[in-house]
N, CA, C and O atoms as a GROMACS GRO file, in nm:
protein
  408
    1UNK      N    1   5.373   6.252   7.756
    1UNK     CA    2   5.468   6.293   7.655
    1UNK      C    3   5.405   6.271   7.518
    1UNK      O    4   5.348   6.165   7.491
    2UNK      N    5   5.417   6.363   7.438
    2UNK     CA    6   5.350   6.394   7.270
    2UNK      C    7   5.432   6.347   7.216
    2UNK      O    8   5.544   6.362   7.266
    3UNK      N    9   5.421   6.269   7.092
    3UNK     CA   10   5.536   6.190   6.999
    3UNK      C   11   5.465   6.278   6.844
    3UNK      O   12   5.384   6.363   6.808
    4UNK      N   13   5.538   6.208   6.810
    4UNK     CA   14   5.508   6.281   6.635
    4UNK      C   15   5.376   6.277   6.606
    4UNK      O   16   5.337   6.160   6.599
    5UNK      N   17   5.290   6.358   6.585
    5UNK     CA   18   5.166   6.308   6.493
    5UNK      C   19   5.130   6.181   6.338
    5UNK      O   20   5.040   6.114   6.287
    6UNK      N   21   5.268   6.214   6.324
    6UNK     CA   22   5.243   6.169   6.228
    6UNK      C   23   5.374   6.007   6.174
    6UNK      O   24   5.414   5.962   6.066
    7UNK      N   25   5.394   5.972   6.313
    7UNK     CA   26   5.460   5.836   6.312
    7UNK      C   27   5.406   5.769   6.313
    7UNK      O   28   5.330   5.787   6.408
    8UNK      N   29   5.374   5.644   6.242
    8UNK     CA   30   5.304   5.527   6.233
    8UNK      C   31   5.147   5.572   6.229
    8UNK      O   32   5.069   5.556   6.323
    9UNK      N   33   5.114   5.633   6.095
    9UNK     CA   34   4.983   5.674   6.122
    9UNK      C   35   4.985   5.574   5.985
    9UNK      O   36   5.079   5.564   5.907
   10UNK      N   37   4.860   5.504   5.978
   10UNK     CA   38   4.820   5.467   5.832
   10UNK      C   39   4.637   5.521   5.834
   10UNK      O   40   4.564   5.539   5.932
   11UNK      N   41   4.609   5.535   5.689
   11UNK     CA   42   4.490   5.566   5.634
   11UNK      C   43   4.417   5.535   5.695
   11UNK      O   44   4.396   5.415   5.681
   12UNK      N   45   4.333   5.601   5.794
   12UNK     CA   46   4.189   5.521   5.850
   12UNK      C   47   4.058   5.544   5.729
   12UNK      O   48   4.037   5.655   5.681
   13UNK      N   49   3.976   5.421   5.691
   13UNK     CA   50   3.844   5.414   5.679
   13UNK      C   51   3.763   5.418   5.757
   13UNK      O   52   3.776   5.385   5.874
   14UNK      N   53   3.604   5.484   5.674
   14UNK     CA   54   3.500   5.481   5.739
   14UNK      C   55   3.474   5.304   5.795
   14UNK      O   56   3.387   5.274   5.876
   15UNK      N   57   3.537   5.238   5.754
   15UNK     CA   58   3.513   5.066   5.836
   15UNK      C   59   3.572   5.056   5.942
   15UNK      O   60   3.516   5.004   6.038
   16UNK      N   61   3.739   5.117   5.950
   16UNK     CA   62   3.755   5.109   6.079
   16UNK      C   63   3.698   5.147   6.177
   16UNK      O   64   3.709   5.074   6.276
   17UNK      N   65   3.617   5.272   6.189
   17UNK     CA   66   3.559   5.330   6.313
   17UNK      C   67   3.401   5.240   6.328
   17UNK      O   68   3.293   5.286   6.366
   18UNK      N   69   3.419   5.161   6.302
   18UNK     CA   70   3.332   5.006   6.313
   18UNK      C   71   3.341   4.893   6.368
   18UNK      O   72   3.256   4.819   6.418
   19UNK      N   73   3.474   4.883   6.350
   19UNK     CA   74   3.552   4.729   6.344
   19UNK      C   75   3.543   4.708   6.424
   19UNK      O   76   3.543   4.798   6.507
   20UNK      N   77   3.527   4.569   6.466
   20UNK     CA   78   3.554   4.476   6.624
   20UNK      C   79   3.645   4.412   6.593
   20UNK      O   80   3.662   4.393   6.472
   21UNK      N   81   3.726   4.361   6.675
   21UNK     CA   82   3.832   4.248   6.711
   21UNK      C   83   3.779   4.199   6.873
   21UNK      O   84   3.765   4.270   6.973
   22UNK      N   85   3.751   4.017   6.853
   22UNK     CA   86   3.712   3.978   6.976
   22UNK      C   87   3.833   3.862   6.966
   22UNK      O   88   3.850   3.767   6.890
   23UNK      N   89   3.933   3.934   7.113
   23UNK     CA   90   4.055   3.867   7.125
   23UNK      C   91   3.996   3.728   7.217
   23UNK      O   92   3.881   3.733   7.260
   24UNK      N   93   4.046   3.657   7.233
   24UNK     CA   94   4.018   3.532   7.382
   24UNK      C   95   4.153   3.524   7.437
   24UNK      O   96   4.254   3.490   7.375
   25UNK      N   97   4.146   3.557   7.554
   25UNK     CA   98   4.260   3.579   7.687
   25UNK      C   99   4.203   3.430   7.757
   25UNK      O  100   4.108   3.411   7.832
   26UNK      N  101   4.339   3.302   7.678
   26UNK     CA  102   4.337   3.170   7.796
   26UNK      C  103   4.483   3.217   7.905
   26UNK      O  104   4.581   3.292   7.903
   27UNK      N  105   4.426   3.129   7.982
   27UNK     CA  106   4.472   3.151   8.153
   27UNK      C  107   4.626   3.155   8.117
   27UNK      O  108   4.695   3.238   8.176
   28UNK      N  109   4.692   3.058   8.013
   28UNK     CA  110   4.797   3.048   7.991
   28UNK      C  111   4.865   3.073   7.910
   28UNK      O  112   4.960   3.008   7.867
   29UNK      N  113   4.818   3.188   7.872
   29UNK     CA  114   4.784   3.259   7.719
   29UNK      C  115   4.854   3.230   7.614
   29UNK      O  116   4.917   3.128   7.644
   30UNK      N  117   4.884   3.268   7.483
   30UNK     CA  118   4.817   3.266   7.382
   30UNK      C  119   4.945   3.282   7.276
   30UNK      O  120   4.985   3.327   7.384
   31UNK      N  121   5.028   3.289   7.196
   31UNK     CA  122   5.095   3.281   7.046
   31UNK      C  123   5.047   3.263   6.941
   31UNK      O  124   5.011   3.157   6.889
   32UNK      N  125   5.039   3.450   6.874
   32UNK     CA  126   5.014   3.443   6.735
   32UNK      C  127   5.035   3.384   6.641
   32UNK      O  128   5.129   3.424   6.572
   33UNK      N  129   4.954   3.258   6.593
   33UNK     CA  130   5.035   3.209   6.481
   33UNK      C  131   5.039   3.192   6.296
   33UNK      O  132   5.058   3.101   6.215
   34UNK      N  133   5.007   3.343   6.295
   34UNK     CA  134   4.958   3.403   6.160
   34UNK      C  135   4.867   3.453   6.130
   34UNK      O  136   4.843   3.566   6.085
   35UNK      N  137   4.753   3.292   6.173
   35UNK     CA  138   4.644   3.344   6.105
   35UNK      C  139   4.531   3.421   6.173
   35UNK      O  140   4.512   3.436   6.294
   36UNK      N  141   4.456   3.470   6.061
   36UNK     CA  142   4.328   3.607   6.098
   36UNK      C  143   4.295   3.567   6.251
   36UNK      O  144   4.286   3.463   6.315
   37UNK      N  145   4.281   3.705   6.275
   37UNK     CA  146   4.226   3.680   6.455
   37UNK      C  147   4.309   3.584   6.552
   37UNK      O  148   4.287   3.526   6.659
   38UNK      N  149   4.392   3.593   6.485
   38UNK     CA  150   4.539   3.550   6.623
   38UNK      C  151   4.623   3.653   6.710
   38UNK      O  152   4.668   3.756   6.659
   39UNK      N  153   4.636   3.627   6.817
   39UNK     CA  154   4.686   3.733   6.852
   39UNK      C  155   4.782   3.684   6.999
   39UNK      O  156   4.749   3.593   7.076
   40UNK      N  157   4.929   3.784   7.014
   40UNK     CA  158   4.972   3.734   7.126
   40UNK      C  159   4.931   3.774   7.231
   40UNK      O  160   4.924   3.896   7.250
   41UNK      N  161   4.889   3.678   7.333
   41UNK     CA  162   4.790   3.772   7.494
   41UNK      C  163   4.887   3.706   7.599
   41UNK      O  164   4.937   3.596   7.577
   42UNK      N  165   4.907   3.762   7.688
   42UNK     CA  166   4.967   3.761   7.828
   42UNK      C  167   4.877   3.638   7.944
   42UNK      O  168   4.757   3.631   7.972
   43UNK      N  169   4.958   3.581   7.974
   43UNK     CA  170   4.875   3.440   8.094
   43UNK      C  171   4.801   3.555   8.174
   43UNK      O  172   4.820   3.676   8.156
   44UNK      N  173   4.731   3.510   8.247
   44UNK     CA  174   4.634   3.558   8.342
   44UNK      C  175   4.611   3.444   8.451
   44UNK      O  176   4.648   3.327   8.456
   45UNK      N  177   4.538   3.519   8.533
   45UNK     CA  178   4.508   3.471   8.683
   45UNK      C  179   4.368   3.415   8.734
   45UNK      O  180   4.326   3.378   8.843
   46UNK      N  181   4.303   3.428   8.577
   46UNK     CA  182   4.169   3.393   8.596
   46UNK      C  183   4.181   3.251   8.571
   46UNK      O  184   4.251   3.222   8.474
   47UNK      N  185   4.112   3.126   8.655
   47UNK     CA  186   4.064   2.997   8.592
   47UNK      C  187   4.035   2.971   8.474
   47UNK      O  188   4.046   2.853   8.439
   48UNK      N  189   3.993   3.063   8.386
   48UNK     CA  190   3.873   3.043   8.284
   48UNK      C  191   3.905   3.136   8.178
   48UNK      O  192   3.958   3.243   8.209
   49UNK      N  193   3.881   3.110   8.056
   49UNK     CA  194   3.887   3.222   7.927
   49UNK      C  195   3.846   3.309   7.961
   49UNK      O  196   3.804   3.320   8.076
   50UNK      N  197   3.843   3.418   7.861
   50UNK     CA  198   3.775   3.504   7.884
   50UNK      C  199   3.792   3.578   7.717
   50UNK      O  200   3.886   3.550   7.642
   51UNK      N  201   3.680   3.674   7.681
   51UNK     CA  202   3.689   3.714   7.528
   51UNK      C  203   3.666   3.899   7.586
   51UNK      O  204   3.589   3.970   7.652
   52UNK      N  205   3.812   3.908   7.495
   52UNK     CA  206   3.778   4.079   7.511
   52UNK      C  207   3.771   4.149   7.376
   52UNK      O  208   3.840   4.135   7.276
   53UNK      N  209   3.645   4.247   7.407
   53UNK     CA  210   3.565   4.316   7.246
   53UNK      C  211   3.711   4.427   7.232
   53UNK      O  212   3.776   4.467   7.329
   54UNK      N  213   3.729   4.448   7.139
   54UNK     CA  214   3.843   4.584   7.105
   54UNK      C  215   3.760   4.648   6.967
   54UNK      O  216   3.746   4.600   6.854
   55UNK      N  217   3.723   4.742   7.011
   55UNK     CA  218   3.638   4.847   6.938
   55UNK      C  219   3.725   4.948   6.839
   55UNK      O  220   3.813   5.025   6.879
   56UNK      N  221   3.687   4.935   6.715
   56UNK     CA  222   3.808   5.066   6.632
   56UNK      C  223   3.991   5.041   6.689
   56UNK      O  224   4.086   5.117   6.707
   57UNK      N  225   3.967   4.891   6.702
   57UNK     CA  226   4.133   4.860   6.684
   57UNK      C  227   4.234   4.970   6.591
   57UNK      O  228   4.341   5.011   6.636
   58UNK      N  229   4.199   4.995   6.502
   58UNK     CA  230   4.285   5.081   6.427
   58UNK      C  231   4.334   5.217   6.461
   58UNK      O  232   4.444   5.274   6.451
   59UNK      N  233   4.153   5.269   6.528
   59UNK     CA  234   4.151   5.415   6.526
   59UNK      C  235   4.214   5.460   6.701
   59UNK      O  236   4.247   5.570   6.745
   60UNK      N  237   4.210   5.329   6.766
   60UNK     CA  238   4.286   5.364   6.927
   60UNK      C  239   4.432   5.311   6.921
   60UNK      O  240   4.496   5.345   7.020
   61UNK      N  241   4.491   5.248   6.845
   61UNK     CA  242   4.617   5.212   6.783
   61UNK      C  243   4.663   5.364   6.814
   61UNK      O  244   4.704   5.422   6.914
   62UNK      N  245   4.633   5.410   6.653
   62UNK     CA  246   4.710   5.517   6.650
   62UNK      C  247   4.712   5.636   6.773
   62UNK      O  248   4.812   5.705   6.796
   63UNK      N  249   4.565   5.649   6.857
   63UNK     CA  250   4.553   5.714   6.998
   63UNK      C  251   4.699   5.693   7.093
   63UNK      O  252   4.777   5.768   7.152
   64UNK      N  253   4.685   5.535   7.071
   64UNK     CA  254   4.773   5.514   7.186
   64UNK      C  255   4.948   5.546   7.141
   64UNK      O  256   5.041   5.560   7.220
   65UNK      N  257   4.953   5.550   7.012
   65UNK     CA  258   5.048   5.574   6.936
   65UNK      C  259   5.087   5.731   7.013
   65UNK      O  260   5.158   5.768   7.107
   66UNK      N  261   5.015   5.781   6.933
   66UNK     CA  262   5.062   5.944   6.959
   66UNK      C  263   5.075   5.971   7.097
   66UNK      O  264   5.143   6.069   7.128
   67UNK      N  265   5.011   5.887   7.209
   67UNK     CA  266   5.050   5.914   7.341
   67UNK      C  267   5.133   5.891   7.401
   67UNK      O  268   5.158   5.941   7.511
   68UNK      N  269   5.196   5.807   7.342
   68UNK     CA  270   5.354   5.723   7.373
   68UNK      C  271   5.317   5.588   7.453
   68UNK      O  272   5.390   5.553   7.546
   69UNK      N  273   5.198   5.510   7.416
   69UNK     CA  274   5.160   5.385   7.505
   69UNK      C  275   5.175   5.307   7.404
   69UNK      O  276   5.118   5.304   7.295
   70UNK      N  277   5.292   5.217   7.467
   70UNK     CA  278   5.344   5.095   7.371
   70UNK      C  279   5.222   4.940   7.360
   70UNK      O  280   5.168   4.870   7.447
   71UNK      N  281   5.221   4.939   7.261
   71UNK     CA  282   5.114   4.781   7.307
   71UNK      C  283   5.128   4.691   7.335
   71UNK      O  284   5.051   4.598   7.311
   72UNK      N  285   5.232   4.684   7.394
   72UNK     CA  286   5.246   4.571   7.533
   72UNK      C  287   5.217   4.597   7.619
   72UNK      O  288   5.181   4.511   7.698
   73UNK      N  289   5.215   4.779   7.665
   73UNK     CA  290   5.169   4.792   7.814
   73UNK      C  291   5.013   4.829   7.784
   73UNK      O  292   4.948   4.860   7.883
   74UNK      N  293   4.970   4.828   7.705
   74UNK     CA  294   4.780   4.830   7.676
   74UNK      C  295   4.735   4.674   7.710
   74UNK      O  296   4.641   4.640   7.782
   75UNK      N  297   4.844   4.571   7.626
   75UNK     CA  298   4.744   4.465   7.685
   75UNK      C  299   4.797   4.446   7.818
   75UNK      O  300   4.705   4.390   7.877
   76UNK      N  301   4.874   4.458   7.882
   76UNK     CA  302   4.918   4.461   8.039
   76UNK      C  303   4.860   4.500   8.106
   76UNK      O  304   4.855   4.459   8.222
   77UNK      N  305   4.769   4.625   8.044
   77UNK     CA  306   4.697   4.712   8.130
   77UNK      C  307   4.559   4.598   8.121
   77UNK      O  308   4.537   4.533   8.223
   78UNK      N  309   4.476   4.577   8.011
   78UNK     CA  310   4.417   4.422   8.015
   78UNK      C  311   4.415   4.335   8.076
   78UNK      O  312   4.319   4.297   8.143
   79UNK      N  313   4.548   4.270   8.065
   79UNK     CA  314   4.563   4.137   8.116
   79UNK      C  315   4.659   4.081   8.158
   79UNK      O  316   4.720   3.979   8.125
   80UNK      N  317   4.677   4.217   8.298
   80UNK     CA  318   4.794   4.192   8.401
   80UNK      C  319   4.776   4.148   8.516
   80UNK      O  320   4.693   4.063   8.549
   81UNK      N  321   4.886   4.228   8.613
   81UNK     CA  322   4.862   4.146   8.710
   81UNK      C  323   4.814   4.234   8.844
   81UNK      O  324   4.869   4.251   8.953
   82UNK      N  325   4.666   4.290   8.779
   82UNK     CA  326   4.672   4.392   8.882
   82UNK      C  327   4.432   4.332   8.922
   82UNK      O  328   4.354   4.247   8.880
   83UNK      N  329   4.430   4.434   9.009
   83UNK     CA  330   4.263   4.396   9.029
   83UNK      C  331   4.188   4.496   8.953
   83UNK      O  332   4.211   4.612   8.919
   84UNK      N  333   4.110   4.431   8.941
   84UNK     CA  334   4.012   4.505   8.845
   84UNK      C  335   3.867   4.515   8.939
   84UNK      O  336   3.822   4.438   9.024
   85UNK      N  337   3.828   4.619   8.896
   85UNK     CA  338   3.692   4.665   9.028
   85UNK      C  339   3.589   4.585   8.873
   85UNK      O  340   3.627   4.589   8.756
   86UNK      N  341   3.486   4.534   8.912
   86UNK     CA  342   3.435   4.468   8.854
   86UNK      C  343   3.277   4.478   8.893
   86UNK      O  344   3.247   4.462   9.012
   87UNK      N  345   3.167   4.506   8.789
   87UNK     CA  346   3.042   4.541   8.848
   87UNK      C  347   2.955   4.506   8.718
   87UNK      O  348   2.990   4.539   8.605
   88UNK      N  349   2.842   4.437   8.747
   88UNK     CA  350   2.754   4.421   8.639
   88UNK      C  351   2.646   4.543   8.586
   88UNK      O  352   2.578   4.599   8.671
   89UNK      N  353   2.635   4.575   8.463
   89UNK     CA  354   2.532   4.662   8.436
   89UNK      C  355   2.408   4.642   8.439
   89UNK      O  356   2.362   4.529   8.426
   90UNK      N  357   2.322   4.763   8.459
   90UNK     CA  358   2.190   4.746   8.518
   90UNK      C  359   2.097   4.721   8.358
   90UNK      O  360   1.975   4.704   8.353
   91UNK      N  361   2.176   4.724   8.259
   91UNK     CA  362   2.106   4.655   8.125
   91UNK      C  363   2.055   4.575   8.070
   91UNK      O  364   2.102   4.476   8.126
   92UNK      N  365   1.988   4.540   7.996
   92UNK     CA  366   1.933   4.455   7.916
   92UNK      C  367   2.029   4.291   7.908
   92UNK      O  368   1.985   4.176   7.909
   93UNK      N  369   2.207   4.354   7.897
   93UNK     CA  370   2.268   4.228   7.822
   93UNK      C  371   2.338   4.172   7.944
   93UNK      O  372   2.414   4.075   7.940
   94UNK      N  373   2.296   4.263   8.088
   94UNK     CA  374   2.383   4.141   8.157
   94UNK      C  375   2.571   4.166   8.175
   94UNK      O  376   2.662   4.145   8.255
   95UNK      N  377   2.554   4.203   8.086
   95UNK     CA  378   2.736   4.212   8.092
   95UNK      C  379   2.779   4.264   8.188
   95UNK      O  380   2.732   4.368   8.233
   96UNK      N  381   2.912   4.179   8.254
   96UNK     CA  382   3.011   4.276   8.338
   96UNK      C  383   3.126   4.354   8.298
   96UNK      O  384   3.208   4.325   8.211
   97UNK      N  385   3.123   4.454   8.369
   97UNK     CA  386   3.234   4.502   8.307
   97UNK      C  387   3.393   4.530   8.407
   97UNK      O  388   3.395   4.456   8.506
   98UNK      N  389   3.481   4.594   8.397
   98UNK     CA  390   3.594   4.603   8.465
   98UNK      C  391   3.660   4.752   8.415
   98UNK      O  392   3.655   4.814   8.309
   99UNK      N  393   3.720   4.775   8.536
   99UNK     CA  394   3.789   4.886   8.534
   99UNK      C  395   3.936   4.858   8.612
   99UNK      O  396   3.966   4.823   8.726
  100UNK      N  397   4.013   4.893   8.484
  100UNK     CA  398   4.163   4.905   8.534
  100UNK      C  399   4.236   4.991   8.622
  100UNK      O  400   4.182   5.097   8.651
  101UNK      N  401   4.322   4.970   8.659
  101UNK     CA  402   4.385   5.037   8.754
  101UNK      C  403   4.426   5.174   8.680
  101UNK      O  404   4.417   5.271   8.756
  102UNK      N  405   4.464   5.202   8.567
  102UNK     CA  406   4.480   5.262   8.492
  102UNK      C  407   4.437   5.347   8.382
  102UNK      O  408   4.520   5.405   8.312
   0.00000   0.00000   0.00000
């Protein structure tokens, strides 16, 4: 379902399509409490922290905006309660990555 183009759009800069936000998802998660780089995250099922990169926060905001995906069910889709297929890359950095059900 298409929502307005033009609800909740604010000005993007050339910085946003840059920006990182590196959230940390604890097991028992988390309450924003103002300050910079706080953020509210959902408990999880993992033992252990975990830090998730969010790339052009601004510019997938408004994506998810116009698609009608509320951001509670984006970080749900994150850091719910579902399995994630999980596989390391054959790269340089090692990293694993995950794929949602969704």
């Amino acid at each position: 379902e298409f929502q307005d183009p033009d609800r909740d759009l604010v000005d993007l800069e050339k910085k946003d399509f840059k920006h990182i936000d590196k959230i940390t998802f604890r097991p028992e998660g988390s309450v924003a409490d103002g300050r910079k780089n706080s953020y509210n995250t959902p408990p999880h099922k993992l033992p252990h922290k975990f830090v998730f990169k969010d790339y052009c926060p601004k510019v997938y905001r408004q994506i998810r905006a116009f698609y009608g995906i509320q951001e509670e069910d984006y970080m749900l889709s994150v850091c719910g309660d579902f399995h994630f297929i999980e596989f390391m890359t054959n790269s340089k950095s090692g990293e694993w990555f995950y794929y949602s059900g969704d």
